[in-house]
N, C-alpha and C positions, 0 to 999 in steps of 0.2 A: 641928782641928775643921772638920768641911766648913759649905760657906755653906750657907744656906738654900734659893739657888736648887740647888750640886749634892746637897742631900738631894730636891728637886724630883726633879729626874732621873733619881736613884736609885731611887728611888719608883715613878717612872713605866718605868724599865727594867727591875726587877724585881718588876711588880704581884702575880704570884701569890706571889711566894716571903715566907710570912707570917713565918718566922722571921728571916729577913734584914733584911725590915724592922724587924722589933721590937726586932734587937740594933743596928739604925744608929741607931733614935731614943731608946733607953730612957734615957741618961741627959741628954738635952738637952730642957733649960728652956724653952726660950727657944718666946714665943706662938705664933709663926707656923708653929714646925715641928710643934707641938699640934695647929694649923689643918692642917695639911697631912698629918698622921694621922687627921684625926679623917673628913677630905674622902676617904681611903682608905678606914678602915674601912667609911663606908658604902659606896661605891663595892665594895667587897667582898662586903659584904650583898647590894646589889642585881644584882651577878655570881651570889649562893649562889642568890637569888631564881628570877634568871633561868634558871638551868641546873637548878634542880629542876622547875619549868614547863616545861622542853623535855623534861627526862626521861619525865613524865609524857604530853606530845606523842607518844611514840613508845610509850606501850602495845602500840598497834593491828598497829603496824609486828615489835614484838617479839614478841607471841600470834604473830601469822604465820610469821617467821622458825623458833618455835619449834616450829612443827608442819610444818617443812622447805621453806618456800615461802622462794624466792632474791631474787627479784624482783618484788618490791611496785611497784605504781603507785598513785599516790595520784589523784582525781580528782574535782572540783568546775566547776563554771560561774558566768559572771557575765553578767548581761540578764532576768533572766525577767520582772521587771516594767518598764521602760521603755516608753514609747507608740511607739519609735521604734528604729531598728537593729537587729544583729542578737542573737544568743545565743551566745557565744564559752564553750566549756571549752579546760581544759587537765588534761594526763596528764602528771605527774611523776614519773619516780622518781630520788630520791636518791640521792647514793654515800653507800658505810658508813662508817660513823663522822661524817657531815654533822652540823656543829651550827650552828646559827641563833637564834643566843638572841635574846628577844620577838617572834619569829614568830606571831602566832595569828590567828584570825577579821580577814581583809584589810578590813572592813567597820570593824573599828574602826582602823584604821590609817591618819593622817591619808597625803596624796596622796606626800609627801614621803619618808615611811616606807614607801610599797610600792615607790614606785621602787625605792629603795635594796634593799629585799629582791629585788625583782626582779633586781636585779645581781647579789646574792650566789646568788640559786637557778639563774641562769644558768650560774655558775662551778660552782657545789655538786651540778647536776642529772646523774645517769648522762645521762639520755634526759628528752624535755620534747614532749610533741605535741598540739596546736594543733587544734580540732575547731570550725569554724562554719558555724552555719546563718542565713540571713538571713528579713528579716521576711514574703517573700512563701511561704516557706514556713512559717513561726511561724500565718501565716491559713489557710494549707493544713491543716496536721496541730495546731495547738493548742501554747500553750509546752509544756506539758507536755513533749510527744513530741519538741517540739522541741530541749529541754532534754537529753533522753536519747538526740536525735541528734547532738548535738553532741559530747558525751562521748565515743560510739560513736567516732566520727570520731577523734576525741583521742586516745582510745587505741592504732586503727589508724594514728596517724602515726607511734608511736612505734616508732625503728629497732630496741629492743629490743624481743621480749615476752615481756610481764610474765606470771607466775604465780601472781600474787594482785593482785587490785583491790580498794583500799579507796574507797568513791564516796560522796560526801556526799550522804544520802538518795533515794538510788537503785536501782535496781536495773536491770543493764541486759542484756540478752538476748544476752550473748555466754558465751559457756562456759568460761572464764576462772571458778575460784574467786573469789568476790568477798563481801564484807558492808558491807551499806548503815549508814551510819552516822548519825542526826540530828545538827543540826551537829554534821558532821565538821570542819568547817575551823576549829573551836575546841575538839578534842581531838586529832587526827589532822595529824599535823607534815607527811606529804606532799600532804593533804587541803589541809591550810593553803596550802602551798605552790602546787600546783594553782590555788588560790583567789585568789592574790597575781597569776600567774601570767595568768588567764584576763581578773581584773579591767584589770589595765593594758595587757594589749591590745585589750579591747574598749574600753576610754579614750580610746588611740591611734587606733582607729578612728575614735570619734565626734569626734575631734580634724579626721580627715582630713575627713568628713560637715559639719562646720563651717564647713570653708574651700570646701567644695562648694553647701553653701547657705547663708551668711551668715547671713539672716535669720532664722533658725530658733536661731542662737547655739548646738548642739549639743556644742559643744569645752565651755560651763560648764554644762549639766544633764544630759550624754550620753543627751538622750532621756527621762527621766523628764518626770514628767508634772504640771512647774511653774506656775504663772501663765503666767509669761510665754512655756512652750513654748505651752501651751492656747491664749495667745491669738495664737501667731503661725499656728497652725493654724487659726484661725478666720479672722485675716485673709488669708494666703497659701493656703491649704487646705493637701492630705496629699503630701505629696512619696513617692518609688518604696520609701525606707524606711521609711515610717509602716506600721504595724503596724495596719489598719484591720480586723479584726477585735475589736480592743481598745477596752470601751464608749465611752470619752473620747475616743478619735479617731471613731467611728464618728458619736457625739452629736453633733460641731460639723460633721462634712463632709458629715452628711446634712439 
C-alpha cells in the first residue's frame, strides 16, 4: 500500500487523469487520503469551472475565425480616468490554442494576479503592441480621442497584421474589420488580455512618475484622483503630467 504522502504525489502527477486516480484511492480507508481526494475533487471542479469560462472568453475570437479572419488582435486601454499620466492601450494577439484560465476583466484582478498574467500573456502572445499618448495631448484632443489614439498606435506596433480587431467599446478608423464590444475585457479572452496588458504598463509607468515626483506618491494611486493626490495638487500644484483639462485638477490650480 503506498503512504499517504506517495498517493500525495501521485495525485499531483497525474491531476487530470480521473480514472487513475479513482482506481489508486477506491479502496483505501484511511482519513487523510479521503482529505486528499476530496482537496482533488474540487480542485477538479474549479479546473471544469475555469475552462468553461475561457471557453466562452473565445466566442468573439471563434465568430471571427469562422468567417475566415486568421489574425485577430484583441484590444483595450487603461488611463481614461486618472487626473494625472498618460492613456496606455495594448494590441494582443494570441497563439492558437492559448489558454489562460481566470483571465477576465484586469480591473477585478488583484495587482498580484495581473502581473502573473502578464507573464503568461507575454509567453502566450503571437505579437503584443504597446500604443501611448500622454496627458498634454489627452488636454489637446479630449480622452476620448485620446483613448482611440492610443489603441491606433497599439495596433500599428504590432510586427504582425491583424485581420480582425476586436476593441473594447471602440471603434477606430482604421480599415481593418473590426467589432466594438461593451466590456470587452470581460467577454473577449484577447480584449482581456490587451487589458491586463495595457493596465500593468501604465502601472509601471506611474511607478517610474513616482520616483520622479515623490510627493505626489503616484507609484500607490497611479494618478487617480484620491484625497491625498488632491491635496498634494493643492499644495505642490500641477506637475508636466497633470492632465489640466480634467475639472479636479483644473478646480485646485486655478
Amino acid at each position: 500500500m503506498y503512504t499517504v504522502k506517495q498517493i500525495k504525489a501521485l495525485i499531483e502527477e497525474h491531476m487530470d487523469d480521473e480514472a487513475y486516480i479513482r482506481h489508486l484511492v477506491k479502496d483505501d480507508t484511511r482519513k487523510s487520503v479521503k482529505q486528499l481526494m476530496e482537496k482533488w475533487l474540487k480542485e477538479r471542479e474549479k479546473n471544469q469551472h475555469q475552462q468553461a469560462a475561457w471557453n466562452q472568453m473565445l466566442q468573439f475570437e471563434n465568430q471571427a475565425k469562422a468567417k475566415g479572419f486568421t489574425c485577430i488582435a484583441g484590444i483595450d486601454e487603461a488611463g481614461r480616468g486618472p487626473l494625472a499620466g498618460p492613456v496606455v492601450a495594448a494590441a494582443v494577439i494570441l497563439k492558437e490554442d492559448t489558454i489562460l484560465l481566470g483571465l477576465n476583466d484586469s480591473k477585478q484582478l488583484t495587482e498580484k494576479k495581473r502581473w502573473a498574467y502578464y507573464d503568461l500573456i507575454q509567453e502566450e502572445a503571437l505579437d503584443i503592441g504597446i500604443g501611448i499618448v500622454d496627458a498634454a495631448t489627452i488636454d489637446e484632443i479630449n480622452i476620448y480621442e485620446a483613448s482611440r489614439l492610443a489603441m491606433v498606435r497599439a495596433v500599428k506596433q504590432l510586427t504582425h497584421t491583424p485581420d480582425f480587431l476586436l476593441i473594447d467599446a471602440m471603434t477606430l478608423p482604421l480599415k481593418t474589420a473590426q467589432v466594438n464590444i461593451i466590456k470587452g475585457d470581460a467577454k473577449s479572452a484577447s480584449i482581456a488580455a490587451g487589458a491586463c496588458i495595457a493596465k500593468v504598463t501604465r502601472d509601471q509607468i506611474m511607478k517610474e512618475y513616482g520616483r520622479k515626483y515623490p510627493e505626489y506618491h503616484f507609484e500607490k494611486h497611479k494618478g487617480y484622483g484620491t484625497k491625498e493626490h488632491l491635496a498634494a495638487i493643492q499644495k505642490h500644484g500641477a506637475t508636466p503630467i497633470h492632465r489640466v483639462s480634467f475639472a479636479p485638477v483644473r478646480a485646485v490650480i486655478s
